[in-house]
C-alpha positions in Angstrom: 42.9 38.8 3.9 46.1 36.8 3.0 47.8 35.6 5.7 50.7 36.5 4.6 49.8 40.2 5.6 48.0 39.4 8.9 49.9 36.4 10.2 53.1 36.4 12.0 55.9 38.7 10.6 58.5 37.0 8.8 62.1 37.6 9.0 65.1 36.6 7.5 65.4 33.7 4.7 61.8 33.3 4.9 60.8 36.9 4.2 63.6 37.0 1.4 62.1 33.8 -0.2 58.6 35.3 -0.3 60.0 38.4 -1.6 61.6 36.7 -4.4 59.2 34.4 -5.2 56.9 37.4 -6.0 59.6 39.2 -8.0 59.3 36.1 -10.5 55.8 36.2 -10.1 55.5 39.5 -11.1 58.5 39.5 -14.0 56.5 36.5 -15.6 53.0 38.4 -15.4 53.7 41.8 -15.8 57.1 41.9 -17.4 60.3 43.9 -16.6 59.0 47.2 -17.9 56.0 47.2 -15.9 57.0 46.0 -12.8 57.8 47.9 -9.7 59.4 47.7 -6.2 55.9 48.6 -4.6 54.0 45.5 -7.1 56.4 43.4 -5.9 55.9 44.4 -1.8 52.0 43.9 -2.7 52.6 40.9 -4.0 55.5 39.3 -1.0 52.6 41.0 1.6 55.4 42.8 2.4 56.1 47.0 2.0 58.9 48.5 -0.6 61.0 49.5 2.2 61.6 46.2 3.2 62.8 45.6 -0.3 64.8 48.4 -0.3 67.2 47.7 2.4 67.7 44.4 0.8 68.0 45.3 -2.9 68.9 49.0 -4.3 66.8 48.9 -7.1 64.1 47.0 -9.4 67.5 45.5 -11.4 69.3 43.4 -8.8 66.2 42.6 -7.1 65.4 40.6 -10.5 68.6 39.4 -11.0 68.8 37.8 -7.6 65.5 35.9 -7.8 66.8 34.8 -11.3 69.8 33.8 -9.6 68.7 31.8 -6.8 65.6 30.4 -8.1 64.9 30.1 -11.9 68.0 30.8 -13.7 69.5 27.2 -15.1 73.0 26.9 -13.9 74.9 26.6 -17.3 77.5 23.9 -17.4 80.7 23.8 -19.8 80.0 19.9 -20.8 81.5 19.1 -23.5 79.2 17.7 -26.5 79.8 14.4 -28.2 77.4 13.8 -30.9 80.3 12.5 -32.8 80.9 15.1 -35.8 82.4 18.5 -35.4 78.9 20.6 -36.9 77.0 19.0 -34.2 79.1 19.4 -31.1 79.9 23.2 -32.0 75.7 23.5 -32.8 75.3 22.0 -29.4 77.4 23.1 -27.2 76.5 27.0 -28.6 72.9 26.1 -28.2 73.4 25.3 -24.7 75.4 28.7 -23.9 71.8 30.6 -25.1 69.1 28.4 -23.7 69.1 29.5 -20.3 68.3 33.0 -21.5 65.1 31.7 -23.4 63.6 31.7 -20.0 64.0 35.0 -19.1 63.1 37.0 -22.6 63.8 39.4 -24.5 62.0 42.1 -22.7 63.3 41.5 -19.4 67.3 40.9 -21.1 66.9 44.1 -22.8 65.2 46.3 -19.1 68.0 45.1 -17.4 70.5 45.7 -20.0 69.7 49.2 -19.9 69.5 50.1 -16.7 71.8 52.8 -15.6 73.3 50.0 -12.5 73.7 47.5 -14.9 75.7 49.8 -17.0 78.2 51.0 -14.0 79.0 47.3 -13.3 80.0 46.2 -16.5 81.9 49.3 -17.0 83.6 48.4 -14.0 84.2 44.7 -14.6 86.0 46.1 -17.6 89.4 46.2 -16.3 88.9 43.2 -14.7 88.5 41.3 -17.1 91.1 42.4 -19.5 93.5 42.0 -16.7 91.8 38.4 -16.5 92.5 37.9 -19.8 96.0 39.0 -19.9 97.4 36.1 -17.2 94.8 33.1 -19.1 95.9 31.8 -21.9 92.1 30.6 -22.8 88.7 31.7 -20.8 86.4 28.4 -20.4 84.3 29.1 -23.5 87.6 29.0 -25.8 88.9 25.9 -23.7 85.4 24.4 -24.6 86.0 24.8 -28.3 89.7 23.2 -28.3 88.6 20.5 -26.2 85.3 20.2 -29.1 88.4 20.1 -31.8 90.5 17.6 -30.5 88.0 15.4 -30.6 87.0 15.9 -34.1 91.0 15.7 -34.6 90.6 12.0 -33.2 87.9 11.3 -35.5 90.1 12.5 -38.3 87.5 14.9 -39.4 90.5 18.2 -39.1 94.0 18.8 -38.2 94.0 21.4 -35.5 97.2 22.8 -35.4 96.4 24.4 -38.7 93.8 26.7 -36.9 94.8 30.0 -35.8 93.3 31.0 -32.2 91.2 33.5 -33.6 89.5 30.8 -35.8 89.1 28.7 -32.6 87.4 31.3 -30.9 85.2 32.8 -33.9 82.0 30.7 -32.8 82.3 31.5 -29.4 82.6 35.5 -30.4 80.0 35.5 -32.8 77.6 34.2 -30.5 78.4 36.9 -27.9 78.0 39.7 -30.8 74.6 38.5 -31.7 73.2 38.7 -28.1 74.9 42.2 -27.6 73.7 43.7 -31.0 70.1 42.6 -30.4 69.7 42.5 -26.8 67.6 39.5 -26.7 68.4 35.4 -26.5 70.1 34.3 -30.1 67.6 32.2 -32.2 67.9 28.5 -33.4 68.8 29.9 -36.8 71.3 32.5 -36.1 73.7 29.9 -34.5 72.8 27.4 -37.6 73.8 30.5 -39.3 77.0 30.7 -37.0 78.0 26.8 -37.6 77.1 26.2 -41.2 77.5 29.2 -42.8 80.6 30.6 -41.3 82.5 28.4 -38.8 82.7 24.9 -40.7 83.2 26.3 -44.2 85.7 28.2 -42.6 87.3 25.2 -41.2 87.2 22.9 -44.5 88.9 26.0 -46.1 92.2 26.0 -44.1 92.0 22.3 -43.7 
């Protein structure tokens, strides 16, 4: 029998560790869909009520082993490849990477689940309020920081671009995950950067 089931009973960080070690577990084997609080106590050598009083549902159980153990943190460094197509390219590819780990099945189950729904719904006036007192979120501070320096290599003049221009990457990219539901491909952001943002740019320039 596993010791885990028949040793000593574990409490605290130590039981939540094991618990979320077999969430992963499971979300890697069996995938989101198929997954369920009880596969997950089986798995921890734990029961679901355990995981219960910890976690409400199947959702935030997921998103907290995602959060604390496998999710890549993603930074806001600023690319310098040294021309304006390859920092934007870069620095959109690195927003969407981290999601390639968790897939488009699991993106998608969690998406859709009723809890999830409720909190963005809620975060809604949170962050239009958020929006209203800053002038630029991080993403769009990103972006004028990545033109200024293409402004110092001489390659635009960035006074000429509206803020709506300076943010279309950045927008784009979120449309494409919310319209699919799944982590933007290689080529859609290729798609983003060559066929949209920089022809853009070279048109007002």
């Amino acid at each position: 029998m596993d010791k885990r089931k028949k040793g000593t009973r574990r409490r605290g960080e130590v039981l939540e560790e094991a618990i979320l070690h077999a969430a992963w577990e499971e979300l890697s084997e069996t995938g989101y869909t198929h997954m369920t609080m009880e596969s997950i106590a089986t798995r921890a050598g734990t029961n679901k009520s355990v995981l219960y009083r910890r976690w409400p549902d199947k959702s935030e159980l997921v998103i907290a082993a995602l959060r604390k153990y496998y999710f890549p943190k993603i930074t806001n460094e600023i690319p310098d490849t040294g021309n304006l197509r390859d920092d934007v390219y870069t620095y959109l590819h690195a927003r969407v990477e981290p999601l390639k780990i968790i897939g488009r099945e699991t993106i998608r189950g969690l998406i859709m689940e009723p809890v999830i729904w409720r909190r963005i719904i809620a975060s809604i006036p949170q962050i239009i309020q958020q929006r209203s007192h800053d002038k630029h979120n991080k993403m769009e501070v990103a972006m004028i920081m990545i033109l200024k320096n293409a402004e110092l290599r001489g390659e635009i003049c960035l006074e000429k671009l509206p803020p709506r221009i300076i943010s279309l990457p950045i927008d784009l990219l979120q449309y494409e995950l919310i319209k699919k539901l799944e982590p933007v491909s290689d080529e859609a952001i290729a798609e983003i950067v060559d066929g949209i943002f920089i022809p853009l740019i070279h048109a007002i320039q």
